[in-house]
Structures are given as C-alpha cells and as structure tokens.
N, C-alpha and C positions, 0 to 999 in steps of 0.2 A: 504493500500500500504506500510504502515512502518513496518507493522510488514513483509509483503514478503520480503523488502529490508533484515531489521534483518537476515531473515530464507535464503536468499541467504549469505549471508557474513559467516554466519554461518555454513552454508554445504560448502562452499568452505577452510574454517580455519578447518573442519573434517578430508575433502580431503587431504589437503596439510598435516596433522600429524597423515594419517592413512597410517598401512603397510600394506597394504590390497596388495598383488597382480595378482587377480584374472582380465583376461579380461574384464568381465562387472563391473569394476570400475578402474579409475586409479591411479596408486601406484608410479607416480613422480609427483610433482606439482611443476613444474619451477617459481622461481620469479623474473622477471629481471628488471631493470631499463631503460630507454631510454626518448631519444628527442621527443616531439609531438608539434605543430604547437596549439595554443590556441584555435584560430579558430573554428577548424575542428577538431584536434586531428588525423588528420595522420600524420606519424615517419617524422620526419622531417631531411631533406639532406642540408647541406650547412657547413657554418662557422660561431662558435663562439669567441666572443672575452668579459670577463671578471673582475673585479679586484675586490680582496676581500679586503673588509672593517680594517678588523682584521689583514691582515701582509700587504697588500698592492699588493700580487704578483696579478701578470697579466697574465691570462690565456687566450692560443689562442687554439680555438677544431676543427677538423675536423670531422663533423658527417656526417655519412652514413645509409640511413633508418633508423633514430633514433638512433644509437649506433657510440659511438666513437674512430673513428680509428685510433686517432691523436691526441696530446695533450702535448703544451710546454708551460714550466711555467717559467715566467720570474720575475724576482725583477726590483726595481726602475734604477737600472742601466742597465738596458736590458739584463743582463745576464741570461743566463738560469739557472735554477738552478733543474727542474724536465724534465726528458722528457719519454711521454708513448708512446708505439705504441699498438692498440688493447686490452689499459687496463694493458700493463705489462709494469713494466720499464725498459728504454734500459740503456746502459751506455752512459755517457757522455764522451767525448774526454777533448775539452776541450772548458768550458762554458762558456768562453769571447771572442772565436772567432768562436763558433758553428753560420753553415749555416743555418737556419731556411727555414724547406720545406712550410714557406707558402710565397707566392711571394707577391710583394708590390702592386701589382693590382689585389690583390683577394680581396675580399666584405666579409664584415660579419654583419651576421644578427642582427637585435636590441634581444638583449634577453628577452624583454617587449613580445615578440608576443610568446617566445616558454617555454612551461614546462615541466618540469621533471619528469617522472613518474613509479608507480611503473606496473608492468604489469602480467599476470602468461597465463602458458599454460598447458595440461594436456598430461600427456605420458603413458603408459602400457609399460610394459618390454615386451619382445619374449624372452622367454625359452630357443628356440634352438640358435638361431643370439646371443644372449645377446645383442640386441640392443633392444633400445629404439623407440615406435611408438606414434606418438601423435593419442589421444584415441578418438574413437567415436562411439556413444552410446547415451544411456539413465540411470544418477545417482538417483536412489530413496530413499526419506529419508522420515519417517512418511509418511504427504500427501503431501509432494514437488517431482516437478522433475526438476532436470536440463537436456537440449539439448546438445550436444556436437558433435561437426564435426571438424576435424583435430586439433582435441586438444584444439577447443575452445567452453567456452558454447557463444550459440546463441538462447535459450529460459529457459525459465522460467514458470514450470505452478504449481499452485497449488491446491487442491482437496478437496475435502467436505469430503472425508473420504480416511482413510488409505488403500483401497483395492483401489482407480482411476476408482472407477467407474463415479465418481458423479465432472464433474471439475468443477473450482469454478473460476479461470482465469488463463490467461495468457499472458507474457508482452515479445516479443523480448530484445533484451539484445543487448547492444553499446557490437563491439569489433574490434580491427586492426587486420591487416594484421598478427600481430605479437603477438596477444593475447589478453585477457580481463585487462583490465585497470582496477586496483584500482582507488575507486571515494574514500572512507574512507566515508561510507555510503549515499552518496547523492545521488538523485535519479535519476540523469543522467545514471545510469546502465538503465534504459528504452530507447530504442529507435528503435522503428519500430512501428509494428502492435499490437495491444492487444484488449483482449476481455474479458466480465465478463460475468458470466453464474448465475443462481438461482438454485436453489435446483431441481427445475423442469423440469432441462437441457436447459432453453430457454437464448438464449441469450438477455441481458439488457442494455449491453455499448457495444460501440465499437470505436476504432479509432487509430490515429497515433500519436506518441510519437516522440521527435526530441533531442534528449540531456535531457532527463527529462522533457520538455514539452511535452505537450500537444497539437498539430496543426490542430485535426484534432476530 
C-alpha cells in the first residue's frame, strides 16, 4: 500500500508540471488552499477568530465553503490595520474609526476543530472557448491509473503489468466537493471501496476504507 501511496503523489507532482495539453490528460492542475472541518473534512462555512503568537495581531475571517471572503486584522488597540475582501486588499479609510462588518453577536468557531489545507483539481483547456474544463477521464502511467470525474481523481488502480490487462488493486480515493486534498503522504487518501486481485485474476481482499482505515 506504501508504495501505491508513493506512485499516487507521484503521478499527481507529473501532472501538475506537465504541459501536456492533449484531452486525455490534463494540462492545469489547480492548487488551492481552504477551511475543512477536522472531523469530516468538509469546507467549512462560519467565523474565525485568531491571534498570532509572533506580532500579537488578531484576526477575524469570514469563511464560505472553505475559502475566505473576509478578513480584518486588528493590533492590541483594536485598530485595524489589514483588511481583505476575497483575498485582495481593500483600502483603509480610516483605521481607528473603521466599522467592522462583523457584528457583536456573531459566533466564531474554536479553530481546534478546523484545518487548513492544501487541495488540487484537474482542468483540460478547449481550443476553440479558451476556457478551461475540469477533466475527466482515465491518466495512465506505467501500471497505474488514476479515475477522474469533474476534475477530481476518485480511484486509484494499479496493475501487474504495463498493458492493464492483469489488475492487481484498487482503492477509492477521499475527495471534496472542491477537490482532492493533500494528506502529505498518509494514507487517508483511501476511503471507500477496495479490492486486491492475484495474478490469476481472483479476487483475495476486499473491503471498506474510512479516512485511511480500515472498517470493513
């Protein structure tokens, strides 16, 4: 199983710095960052609130499906001193009597319960549009394949030999709504169905995967 993890992370670091842009591979590999819920690990929606160790400032975030579309950075005397909206910074008027759009009875979440993470998706260009399509398909490298449906992989199989005729398993793959999650090789990328084959095509394991376990 370690070496499949390996040979996933590995075709996906291929993808992301190949200019490959032919249809049956994809030729954007998006990387973005966002809020998830520890949990479960879906995008997390609500309010954060902050304070860094290191200058003291105190950050208030308003997140929306994992990404933030809000964010005021205050010093020790509540003044503001940064403010984002959607990641860009706005201008400040003036930072000693700025109105703060979060109101005094809003709630913010413990940040114990939520992490940060990093995530990717997969695109193919259109020629004629010049837009971007998230891809889907089947990537083959040596005996691996990856699964992909709307830009995300959702399986993983691998092969006793490099023509697929002979598989050898295969393990569903953890992803959100918003893409596959960097795990930074742990084996929570498993999560669903898997099954392991013998040379003789007979199947010899089978079961269900839950965050990297094993449940079933």
């Amino acid at each position: 199983m370690r070496n499949l993890i390996i040979t996933f992370y590995l075709l996906i670091s291929a993808i992301t710095y190949s200019q490959n842009a032919e249809n049956n591979f994809p030729s954007i590999v998006e990387q973005k960052t966002a809020y998830f819920h520890k949990d479960n690990l879906k995008p997390f929606t609500g309010n954060l609130m902050f304070e860094d160790d290191e200058t003291n400032l105190i950050t208030k975030s308003k997140i929306i499906n994992g990404f933030e579309t809000l964010s005021e950075v205050y010093n020790q005397k509540n003044e503001l001193v940064r403010l984002l909206e959607n990641g860009i910074d706005a201008e400040i008027q003036k930072p000693s009597t700025h109105k703060s759009k979060f109101l005094p009875k809003d709630k913010f979440t413990d940040t114990l319960n939520i992490e940060h993470k990093t995530f990717v998706i997969s695109y193919i260009n259109n020629n004629k549009t010049k837009e971007k399509i998230k891809f889907n398909g089947i990537v083959s490298f040596k005996s691996t394949k990856l699964y992909y449906k709307n830009g995300i992989i959702f399986k993983i199989a691998n092969f006793y030999d490099e023509d697929f005729k002979r598989i050898k398993e295969s393990y569903e793959i953890f992803y959100t709504e918003l893409g596959n999650i960097e795990f930074a090789g742990e084996e929570k990328i498993f999560n669903g169905n898997y099954k392991k084959w013998n040379e003789e095509g007979k199947v010899i394991e089978s079961g269900i995967y839950k965050l990297g376990k094993k449940v079933k």
